[in-house]
C-alpha positions as CSV (number, residue, x, y, z in Angstrom):
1,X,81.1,-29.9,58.3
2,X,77.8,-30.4,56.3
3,X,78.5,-30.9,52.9
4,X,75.4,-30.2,50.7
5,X,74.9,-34.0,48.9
6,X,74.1,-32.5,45.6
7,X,77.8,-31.3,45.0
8,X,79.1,-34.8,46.0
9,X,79.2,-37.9,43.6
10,X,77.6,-40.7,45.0
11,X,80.9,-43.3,45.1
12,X,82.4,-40.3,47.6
13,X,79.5,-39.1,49.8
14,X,79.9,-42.0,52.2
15,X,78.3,-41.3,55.1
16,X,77.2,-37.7,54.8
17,X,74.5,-39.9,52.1
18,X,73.2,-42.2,54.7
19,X,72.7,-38.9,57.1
20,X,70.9,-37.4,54.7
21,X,69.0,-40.3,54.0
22,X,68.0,-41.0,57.6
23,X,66.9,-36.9,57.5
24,X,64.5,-37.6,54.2
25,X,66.7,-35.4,52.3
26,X,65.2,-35.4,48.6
27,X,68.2,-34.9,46.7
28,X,70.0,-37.6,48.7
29,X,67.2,-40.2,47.4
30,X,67.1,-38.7,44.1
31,X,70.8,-39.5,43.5
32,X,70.4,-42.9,45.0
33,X,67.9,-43.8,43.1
34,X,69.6,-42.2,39.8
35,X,72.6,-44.6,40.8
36,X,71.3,-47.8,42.6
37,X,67.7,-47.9,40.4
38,X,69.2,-49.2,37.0
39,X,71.7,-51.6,38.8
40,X,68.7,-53.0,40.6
41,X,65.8,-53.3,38.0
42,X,69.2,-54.9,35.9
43,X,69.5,-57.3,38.9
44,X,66.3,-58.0,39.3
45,X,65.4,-58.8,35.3
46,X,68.4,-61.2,35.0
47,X,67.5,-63.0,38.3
48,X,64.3,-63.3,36.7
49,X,61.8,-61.5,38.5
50,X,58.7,-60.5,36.2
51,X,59.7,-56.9,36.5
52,X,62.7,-55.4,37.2
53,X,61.5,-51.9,37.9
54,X,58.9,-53.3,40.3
55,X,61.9,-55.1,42.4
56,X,63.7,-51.4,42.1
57,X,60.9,-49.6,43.5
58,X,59.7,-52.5,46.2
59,X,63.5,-52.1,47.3
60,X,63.5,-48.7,47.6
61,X,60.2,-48.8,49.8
62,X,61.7,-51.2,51.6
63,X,64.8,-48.9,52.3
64,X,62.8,-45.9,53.0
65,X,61.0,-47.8,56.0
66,X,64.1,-49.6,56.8
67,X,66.9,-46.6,56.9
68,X,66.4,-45.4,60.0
69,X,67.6,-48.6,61.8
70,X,70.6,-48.7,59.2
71,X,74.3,-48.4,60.9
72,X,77.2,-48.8,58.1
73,X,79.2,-47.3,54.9
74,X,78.3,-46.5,51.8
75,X,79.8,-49.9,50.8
76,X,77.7,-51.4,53.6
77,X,74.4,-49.4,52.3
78,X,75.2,-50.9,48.8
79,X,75.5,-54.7,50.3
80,X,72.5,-53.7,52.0
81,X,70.0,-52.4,49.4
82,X,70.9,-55.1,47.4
83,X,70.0,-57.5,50.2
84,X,66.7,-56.3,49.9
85,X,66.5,-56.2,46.6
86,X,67.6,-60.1,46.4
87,X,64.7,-60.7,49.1
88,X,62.0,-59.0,47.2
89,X,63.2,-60.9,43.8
90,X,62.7,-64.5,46.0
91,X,59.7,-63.0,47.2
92,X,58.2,-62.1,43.4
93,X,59.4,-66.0,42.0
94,X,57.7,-67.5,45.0
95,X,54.6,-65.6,44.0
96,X,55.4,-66.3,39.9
97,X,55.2,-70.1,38.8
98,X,56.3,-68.9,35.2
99,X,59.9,-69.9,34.1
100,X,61.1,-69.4,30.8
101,X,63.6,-71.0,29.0
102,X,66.4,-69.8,26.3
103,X,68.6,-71.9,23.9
104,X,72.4,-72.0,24.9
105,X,74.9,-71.4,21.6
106,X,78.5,-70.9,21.8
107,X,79.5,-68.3,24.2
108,X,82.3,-69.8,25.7
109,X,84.8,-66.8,24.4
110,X,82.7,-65.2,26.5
111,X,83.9,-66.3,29.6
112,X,87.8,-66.8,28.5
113,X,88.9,-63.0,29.7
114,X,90.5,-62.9,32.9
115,X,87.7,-61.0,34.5
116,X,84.2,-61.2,33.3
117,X,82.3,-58.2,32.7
118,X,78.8,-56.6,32.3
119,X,79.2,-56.9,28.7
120,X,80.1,-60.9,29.3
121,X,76.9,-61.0,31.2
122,X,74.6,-59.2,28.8
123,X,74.5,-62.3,26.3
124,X,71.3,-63.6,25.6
125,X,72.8,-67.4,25.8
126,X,75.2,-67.1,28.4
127,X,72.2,-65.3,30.9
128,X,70.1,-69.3,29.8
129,X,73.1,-71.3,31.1
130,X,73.3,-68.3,34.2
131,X,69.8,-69.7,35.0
132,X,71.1,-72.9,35.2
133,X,73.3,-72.4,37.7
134,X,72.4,-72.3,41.6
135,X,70.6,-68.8,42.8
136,X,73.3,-68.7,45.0
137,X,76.2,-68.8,42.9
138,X,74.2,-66.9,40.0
139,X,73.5,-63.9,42.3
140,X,77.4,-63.8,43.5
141,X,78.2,-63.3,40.5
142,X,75.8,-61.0,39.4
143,X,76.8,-58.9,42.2
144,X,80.5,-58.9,41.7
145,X,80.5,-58.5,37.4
146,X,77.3,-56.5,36.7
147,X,76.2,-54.8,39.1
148,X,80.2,-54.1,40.0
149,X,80.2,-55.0,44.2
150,X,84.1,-55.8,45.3
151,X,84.5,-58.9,46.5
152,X,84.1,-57.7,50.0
153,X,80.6,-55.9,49.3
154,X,79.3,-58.9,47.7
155,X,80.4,-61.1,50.5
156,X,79.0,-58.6,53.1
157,X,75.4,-58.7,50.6
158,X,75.2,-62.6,50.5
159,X,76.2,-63.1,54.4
160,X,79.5,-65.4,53.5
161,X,83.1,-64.2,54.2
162,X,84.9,-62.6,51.7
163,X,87.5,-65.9,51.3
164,X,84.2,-68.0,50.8
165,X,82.7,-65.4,48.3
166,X,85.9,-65.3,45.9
167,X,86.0,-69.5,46.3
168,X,81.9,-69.6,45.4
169,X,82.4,-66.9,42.5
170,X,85.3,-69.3,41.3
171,X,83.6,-72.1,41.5
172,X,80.2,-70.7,40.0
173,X,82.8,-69.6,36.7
174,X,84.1,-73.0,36.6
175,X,80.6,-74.6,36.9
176,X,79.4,-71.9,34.2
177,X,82.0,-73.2,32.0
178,X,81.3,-76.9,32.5
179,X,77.2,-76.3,31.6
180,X,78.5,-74.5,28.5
181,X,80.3,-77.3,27.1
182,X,78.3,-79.5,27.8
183,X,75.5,-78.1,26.1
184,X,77.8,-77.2,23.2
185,X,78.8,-80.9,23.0
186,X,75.0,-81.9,22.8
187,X,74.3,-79.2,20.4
188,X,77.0,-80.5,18.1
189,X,75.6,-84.2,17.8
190,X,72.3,-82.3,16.8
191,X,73.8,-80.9,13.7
């Protein structure tokens, strides 16, 4: 049965998407891009590329030459197109020798909920101490809390098992918390 994409959201298309992807079909792209395109430019701004929106749209070049070989999910296209999103952010920072630097205050609160959110990660001061962090365990967690991956597709999207991704997204928290701290302890002498 050949659903027309259109009628389908794009969390329950599945595989009738990447079909119609592999086909060309424009309303297929349209909605990926409508869903995927803000997560990506997001992703792409906070791992600090110059531009987000030129990550989004080097991705989505990418895909378009790329989806023809593609085999998998939707949960696997998602690990996927975020894989080449994180390849063309490493390839903009190698070309970019600019790095900026923000001020860290107190946004530890931030990260005392159980499970950190997209709101958590939106603060200005809590994305500086991100920074500071390993790319590795920054983009793991920007994969599971704002761009909203499971566990599993953010596993799948790094190349790590899904045990080793939840142990490397604890461990980036508890790091996160440390560098907050301790920059909170060294803003305090200042006062």
């Amino acid at each position: 049965m050949n659903l027309p994409v259109s009628n389908l959201s794009f969390r329950r298309r599945g595989r009738v998407t990447v079909r119609a992807l592999k086909k060309g079909d424009a309303s297929a792209w349209s909605l990926l891009v409508a869903e995927l395109g803000p997560k990506i430019t997001g992703y792409g701004n906070r791992m600090g590329a110059r531009d987000g929106d030129d990550v989004a749209g080097a991705t989505f070049e990418t895909l378009a030459r790329t989806i023809g070989t593609f085999e998998g999910s939707e949960s696997q296209l998602r690990s996927y197109v975020f894989s080449i999103a994180h390849a063309r952010i490493v390839d903009q920072l190698r070309r970019s020798t600019r790095r900026s630097e923000v001020s860290i205050e107190n946004t530890l609160v931030l990260l005392e909920a159980d499970e950190p959110t997209e709101e958590t990660f939106s603060d200005p001061d809590l994305l500086a101490a991100l920074g500071r962090l390993p790319e590795d365990q920054r983009r793991m967690l920007d994969l599971r809390y704002v761009v909203g991956l499971s566990t599993k597709e953010t596993a799948r999207a790094v190349g790590k098992s899904e045990v080793a991704t939840r142990v490397a997204i604890s461990r980036a928290l508890s790091k996160l918390k440390e560098l907050i701290v301790a920059n909170l302890r060294e803003g305090g002498d200042d006062a």
